[in-house]
TIZA-139527 format. One line per field, with one value per residue (C-alpha): residue in one letter; x, y negated, z. Coordinates in steps of 0.05 Angstrom, whole numbers. Layout:
res <- c(A  ...) $
east <- c(X  ...) $
north <- c(Y  ...) $
up <- c(Z  ...) $
end
This chain:
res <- c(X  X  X  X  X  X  X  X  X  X  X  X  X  X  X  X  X  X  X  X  X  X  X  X  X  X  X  X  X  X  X  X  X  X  X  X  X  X  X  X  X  X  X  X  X  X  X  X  X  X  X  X  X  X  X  X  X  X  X  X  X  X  X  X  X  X  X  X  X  X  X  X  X  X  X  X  X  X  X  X  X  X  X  X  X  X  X  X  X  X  X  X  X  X  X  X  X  X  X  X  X  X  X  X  X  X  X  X  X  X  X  X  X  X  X  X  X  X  X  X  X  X  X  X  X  X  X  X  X  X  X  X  X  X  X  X  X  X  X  X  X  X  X  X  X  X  X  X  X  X  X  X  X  X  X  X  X  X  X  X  X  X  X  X  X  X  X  X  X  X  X  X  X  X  X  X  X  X  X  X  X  X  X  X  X  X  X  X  X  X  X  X  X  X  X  X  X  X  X  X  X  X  X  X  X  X  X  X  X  X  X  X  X  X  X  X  X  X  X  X  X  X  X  X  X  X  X  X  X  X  X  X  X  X  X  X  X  X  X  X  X  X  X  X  X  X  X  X  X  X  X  X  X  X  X  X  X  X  X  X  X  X  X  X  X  X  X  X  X  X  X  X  X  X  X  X  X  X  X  X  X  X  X  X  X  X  X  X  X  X  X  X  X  X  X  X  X  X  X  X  X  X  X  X  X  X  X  X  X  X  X  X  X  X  X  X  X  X  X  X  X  X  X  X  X  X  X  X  X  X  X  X  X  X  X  X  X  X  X  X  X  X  X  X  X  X  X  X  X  X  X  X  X  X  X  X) $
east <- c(0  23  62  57  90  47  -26  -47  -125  -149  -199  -229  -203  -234  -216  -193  -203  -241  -180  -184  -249  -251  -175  -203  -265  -221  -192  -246  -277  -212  -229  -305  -321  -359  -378  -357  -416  -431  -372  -390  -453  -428  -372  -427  -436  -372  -371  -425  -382  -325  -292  -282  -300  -292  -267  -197  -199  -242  -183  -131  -184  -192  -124  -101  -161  -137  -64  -96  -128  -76  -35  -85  -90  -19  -17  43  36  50  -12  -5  -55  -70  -119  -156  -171  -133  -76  -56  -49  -35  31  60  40  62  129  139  125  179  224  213  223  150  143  74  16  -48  -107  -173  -218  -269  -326  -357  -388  -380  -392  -336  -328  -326  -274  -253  -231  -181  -157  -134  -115  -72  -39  -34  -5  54  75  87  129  172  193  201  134  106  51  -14  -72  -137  -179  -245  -313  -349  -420  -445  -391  -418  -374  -398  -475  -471  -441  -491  -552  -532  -523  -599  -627  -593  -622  -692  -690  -680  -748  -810  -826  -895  -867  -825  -843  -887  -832  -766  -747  -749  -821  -845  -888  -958  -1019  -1022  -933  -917  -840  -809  -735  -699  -632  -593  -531  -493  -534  -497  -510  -569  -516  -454  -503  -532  -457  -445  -394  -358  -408  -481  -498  -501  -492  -564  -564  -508  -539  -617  -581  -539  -606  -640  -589  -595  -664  -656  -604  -650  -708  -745  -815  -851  -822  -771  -741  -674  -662  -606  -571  -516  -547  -505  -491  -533  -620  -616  -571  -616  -592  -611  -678  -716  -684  -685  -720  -771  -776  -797  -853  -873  -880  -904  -965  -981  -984  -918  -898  -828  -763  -704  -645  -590  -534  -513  -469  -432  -371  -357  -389  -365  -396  -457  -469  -471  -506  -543  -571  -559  -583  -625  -663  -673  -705  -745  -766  -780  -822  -855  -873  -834  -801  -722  -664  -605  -558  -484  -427  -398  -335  -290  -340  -302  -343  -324  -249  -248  -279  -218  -167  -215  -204  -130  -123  -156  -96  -53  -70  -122  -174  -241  -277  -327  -407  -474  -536  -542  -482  -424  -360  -334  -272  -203  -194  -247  -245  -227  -291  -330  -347  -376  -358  -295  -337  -388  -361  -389  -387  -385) $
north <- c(0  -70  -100  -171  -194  -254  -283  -342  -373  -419  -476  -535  -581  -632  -704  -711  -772  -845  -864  -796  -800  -853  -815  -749  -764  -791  -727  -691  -736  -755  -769  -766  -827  -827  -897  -927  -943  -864  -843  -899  -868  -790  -828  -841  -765  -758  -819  -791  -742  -789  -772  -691  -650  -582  -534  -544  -523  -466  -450  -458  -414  -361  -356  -339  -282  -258  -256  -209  -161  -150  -135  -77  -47  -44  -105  -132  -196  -272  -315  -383  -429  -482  -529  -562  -634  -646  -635  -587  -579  -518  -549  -555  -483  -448  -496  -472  -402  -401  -428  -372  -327  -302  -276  -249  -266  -251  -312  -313  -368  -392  -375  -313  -324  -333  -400  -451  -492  -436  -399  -412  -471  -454  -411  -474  -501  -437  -450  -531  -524  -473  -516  -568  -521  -499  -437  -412  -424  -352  -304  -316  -262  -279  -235  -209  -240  -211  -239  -161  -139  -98  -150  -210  -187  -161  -223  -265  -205  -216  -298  -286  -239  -303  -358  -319  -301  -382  -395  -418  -350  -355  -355  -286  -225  -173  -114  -155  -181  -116  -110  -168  -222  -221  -257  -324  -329  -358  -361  -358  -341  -386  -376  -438  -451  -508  -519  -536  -556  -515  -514  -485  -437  -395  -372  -303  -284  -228  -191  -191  -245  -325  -358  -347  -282  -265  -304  -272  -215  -223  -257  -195  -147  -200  -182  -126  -104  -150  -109  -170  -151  -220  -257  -306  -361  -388  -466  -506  -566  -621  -640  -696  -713  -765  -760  -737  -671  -605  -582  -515  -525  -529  -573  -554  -613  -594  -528  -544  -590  -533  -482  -531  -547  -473  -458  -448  -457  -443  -430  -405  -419  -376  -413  -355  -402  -419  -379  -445  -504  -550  -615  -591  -550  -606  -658  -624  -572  -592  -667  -677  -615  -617  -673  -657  -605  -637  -692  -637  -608  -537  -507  -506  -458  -450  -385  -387  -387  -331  -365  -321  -264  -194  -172  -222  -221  -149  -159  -214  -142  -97  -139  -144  -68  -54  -84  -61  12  24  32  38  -30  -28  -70  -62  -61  -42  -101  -63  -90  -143  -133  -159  -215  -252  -244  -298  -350  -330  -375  -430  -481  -535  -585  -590  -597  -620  -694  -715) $
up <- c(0  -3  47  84  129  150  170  163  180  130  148  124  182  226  250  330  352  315  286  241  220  158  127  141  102  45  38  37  -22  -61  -136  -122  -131  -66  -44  18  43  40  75  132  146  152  202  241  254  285  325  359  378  393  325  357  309  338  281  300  375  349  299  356  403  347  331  406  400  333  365  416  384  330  384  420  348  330  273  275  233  263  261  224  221  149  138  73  99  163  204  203  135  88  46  119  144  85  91  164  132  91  139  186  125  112  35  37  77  84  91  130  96  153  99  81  10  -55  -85  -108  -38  3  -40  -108  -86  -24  -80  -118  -45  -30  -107  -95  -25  -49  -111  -56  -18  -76  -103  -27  -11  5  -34  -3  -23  4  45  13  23  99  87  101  149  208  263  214  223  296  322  294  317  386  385  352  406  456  423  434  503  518  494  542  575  548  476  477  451  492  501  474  408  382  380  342  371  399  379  408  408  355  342  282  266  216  178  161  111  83  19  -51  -121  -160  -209  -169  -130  -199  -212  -193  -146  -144  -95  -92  -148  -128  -61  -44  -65  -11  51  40  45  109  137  120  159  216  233  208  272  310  301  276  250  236  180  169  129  98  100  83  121  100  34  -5  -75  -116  -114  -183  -177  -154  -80  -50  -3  32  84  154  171  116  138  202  201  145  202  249  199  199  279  296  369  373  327  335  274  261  229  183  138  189  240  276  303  260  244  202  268  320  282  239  268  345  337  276  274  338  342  286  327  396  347  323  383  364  428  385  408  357  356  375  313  328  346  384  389  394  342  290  315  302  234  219  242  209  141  154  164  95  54  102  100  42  99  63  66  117  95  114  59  -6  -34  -15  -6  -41  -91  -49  -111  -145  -217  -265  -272  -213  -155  -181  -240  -206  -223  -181  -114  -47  -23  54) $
end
């Protein structure tokens, strides 16, 4: 099998403090065209925050668990840590890679599906980042997509079952979440992801079909492990780009007053898109459908990322162990696993990328 000798987590990156948030934004909109009026607003997000977003500490708290578990199952590869946007970045990792004499490494990209933002493009980052290092900068071969993964779904299954048992007593199901809901409870069980362009979400990926495809599936083995018998729904948060260009819907927001309308007492949303709670976490979800929700009159719980969950760690080894030793790709459903490189044209057209 092939050999590495390195690992490195791959991330979009996050501001750390006020003075970050305006540059980091820049970054992630350079040669956009995105006004500045636009990117004042989004600041607005973070300030709230006091310009923290937390995706780095989670890197820095998911690389010490990775560290840990590689060691109790005998892989013995250093953990490096790259970002898209932010300190720190990718061209500096892979430099410090090289330095410490790393050849090939293996990256974890903080996204599990297939569309252009969430991995064609840190394929382009991982190629852009090495021709600033040089002709020492290491190989870097990208894990496969984990949408289906047993650790991927089981992590979130349990955040789920969680975010349930926090509901008004009066809302929860009879005998457990396992057994449905009874008459007169109405709570209903929502799936959310960062939407995209209608136009970057109908190209295939390599697993599955399009975007879409892959996250109605993963919200399916959800309940699914969840025992879930009423129904859900898949919504999408973070919506940017000009009026004119098609997004993926509904909204959250949308989606909400939707079930509100129809009776609905209580809901709980699973942030499937999601292994961190990043920015389009906290406001989005945590703030503005929330109080959506609390102006709706909709009792509102929202399941954990699954962070540092031993489940998803294990996946991150489980993944790792695969290239390593030809272990046969473990995936729930009917998809399968996903190939370990994405074939040429897949993921989305480079065009239509994601403002702030």
């Amino acid at each position: 099998m092939a050999s590495y000798d390195a690992f490195v987590l791959l991330s979009f990156g996050g501001p750390e403090g006020t003075a970050d948030v305006i540059p980091f934004l820049q970054n992630v909109t350079a040669g956009r065209g995105v006004p500045q009026d636009r990117l004042a607003r989004v600041a607005e997000h973070y300030y709230q925050f006091g310009g923290v977003s937390p995706i780095n500490q989670q890197c820095r708290d998911l690389m010490a668990a990775i560290e840990k578990d590689f060691a109790a199952r005998g892989v013995s590869l250093p953990v490096y840590w790259g970002n898209r946007n932010w300190d720190p970045y990718l061209s500096d990792t892979l430099a410090t890679m090289a330095a410490d004499g790393v050849g090939r490494a293996l990256a974890f990209v903080t996204s599990g599906y297939s569309s252009f933002s969430s991995c064609r493009q840190y394929l382009g980052d991982i190629d852009a980042a090495r021709q600033v290092v040089g002709p020492a900068a290491p190989e870097v071969h990208k894990l496969r997509q984990y949408f289906n993964h047993p650790g991927y779904i089981g992590s979130f299954a349990a955040a789920a079952a969680a975010a349930i048992a926090a509901l008004p007593a009066d809302l929860l199901p009879a005998h457990g979440t396992t057994q449905g809901t009874p008459a007169g409870a109405e709570v209903d069980l929502v799936f959310a992801a960062h939407s995209i362009p209608v136009s970057m979400a109908d190209v295939a990926g390599p697993v599955g079909g399009a975007y879409q495809a892959q996250l109605a599936e993963t919200a399916r083995l959800v309940a699914a492990q969840l025992g879930w018998r009423r129904g859900w729904r898949l919504a999408y948060s973070s919506r940017s780009g000009p009026p004119s260009q098609p997004w993926l819907g509904p909204d959250v927001n949308d989606l909400l007053a939707e079930l509100a309308a129809v009776g609905s007492r209580a809901v709980v949303v699973v942030p499937i898109g999601f292994i961190s709670d990043h920015m389009e976490v906290k406001f989005d979800l945590d703030v503005e459908a929330a109080e959506t929700a609390h102006r709706l009159g909709l009792a509102y719980a929202r399941a954990a990322t699954p962070g540092t969950d031993p489940r998803f760690v294990s996946m991150i080894t489980d993944l790792v162990v695969e290239r390593l030793d030809g272990t046969a790709p473990l995936s729930l459903g009917s998809l399968g696993a996903g190939p370990d490189a994405c074939p040429p044209g897949c993921c989305g057209p480079p065009g239509a990328v994601r403002s702030a």
